[in-house]
N, C-alpha and C positions, 0 to 999 in steps of 0.2 A: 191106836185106838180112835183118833180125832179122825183119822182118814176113813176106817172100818163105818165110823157114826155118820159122815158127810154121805158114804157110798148108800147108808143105807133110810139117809132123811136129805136125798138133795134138796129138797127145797130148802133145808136150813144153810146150805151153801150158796145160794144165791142170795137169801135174807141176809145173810153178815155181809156179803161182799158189796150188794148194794145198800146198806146202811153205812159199811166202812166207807164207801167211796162216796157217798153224800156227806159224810163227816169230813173228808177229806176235802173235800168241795166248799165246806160252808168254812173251815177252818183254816185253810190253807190257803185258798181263793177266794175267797167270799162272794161268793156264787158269780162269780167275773169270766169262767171259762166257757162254760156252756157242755165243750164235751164230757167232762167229769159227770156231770147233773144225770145229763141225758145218759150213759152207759150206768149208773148208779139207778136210774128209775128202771132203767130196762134189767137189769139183775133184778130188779124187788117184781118188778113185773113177771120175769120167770118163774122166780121163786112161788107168788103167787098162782100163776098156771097150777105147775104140778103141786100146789099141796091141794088146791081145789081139784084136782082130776083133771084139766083140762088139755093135757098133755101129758105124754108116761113118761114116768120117774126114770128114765136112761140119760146118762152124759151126753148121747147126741141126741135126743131129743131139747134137751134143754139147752142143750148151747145153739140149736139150729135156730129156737126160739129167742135166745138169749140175742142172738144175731138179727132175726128181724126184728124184736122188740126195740134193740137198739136204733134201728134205722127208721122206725116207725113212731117211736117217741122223739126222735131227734127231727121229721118233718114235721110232726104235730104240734112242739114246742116255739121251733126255728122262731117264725115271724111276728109271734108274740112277746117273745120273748123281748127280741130286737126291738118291739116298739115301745117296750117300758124301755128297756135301755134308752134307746132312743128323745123318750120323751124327759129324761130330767134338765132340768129347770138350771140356766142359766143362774148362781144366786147378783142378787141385784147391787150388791156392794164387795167390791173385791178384797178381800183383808188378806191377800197376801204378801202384801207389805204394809208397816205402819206409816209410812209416808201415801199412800191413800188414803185420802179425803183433807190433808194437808191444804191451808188458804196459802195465797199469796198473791203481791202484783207483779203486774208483768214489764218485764226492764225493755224491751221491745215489742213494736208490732208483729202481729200473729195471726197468717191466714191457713188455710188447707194448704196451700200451695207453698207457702212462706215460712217455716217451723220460727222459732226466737230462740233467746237461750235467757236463763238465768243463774243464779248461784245462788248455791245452798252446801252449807256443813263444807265448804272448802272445794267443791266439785262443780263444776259447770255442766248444768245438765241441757238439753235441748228438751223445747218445749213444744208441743205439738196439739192443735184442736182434736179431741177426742171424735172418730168416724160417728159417732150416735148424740154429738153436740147440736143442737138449731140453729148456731154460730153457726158465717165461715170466715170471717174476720175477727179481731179483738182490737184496740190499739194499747199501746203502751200505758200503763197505771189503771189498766181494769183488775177488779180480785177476782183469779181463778180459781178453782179445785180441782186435784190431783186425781184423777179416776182409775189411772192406771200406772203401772213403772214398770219400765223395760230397763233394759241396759242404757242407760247413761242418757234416760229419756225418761219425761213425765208428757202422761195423755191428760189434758185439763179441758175443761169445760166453764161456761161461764155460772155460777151460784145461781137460784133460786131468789133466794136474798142475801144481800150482800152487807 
């Protein structure tokens, strides 16, 4: 019966399939993939053709459509797409770890060239000027902050005010 009803309302066949495959998209990916999206708009795009006339209700017509629609919302999309990707924003405080933005002095000097080392909670960490610091020197008993944590490393910078 479900097959007899698609055969003889395809556009409703392309309407579910590109709504199921943008659900599948926003839910499963969150909108991260790109080609779900674009094969998803190009089924509602067909679907739309033939229920407007704009194409005859036959399986190859609709798929021939369903084909270039695909390819045609996938160049039209592409480069916009990518430039909102593209363009999100660094956030300006890293919290993924609580030990950033941690104060403390420093037990050695500390240049770009020269890392130091300190200790903390039992672990000797190496300490390194953060690449985006105004520093390129520290000396020994300045208070840094913790910008970043890598493995068995803090990026520090010198405070604002200290």
């Amino acid at each position: 019966m479900m097959i007899e009803y698609f055969n003889n309302n395809i556009y409703s066949f392309w309407f579910v399939i590109g709504f199921v495959l943008l659900a599948v998209e926003l839910l499963a990916f969150g909108f991260s993939t790109g080609f779900v999206l674009f094969v998803g708009l190009a089924a509602l795009v067909t679907g739309g053709a033939v229920w407007f006339g704009l194409i005859p209700a036959t399986w190859s017509a609709s798929i021939a459509t369903f084909a270039i629609s695909s390819v045609v919302v996938s160049a039209l999309l592409w480069k916009p797409l990518k430039a909102i990707q593209n363009s999100r924003k660094i956030p300006a405080k890293d919290n993924s770890s609580d030990l950033v933005g941690m104060k403390f002095r420093l037990d050695d000097d500390v240049s770009i060239s020269k890392p130091g080392k300190t200790r903390y909670s039992g672990v000797e960490w190496q300490v390194e000027i953060a690449l985006d610091s105004d520093v390129k020197e520290m000396s020994a008993g300045t208070t840094v902050v913790v910008v970043s944590v890598e493995v068995g490393k803090f990026k520090v910078i010198k405070p604002a005010v200290e």
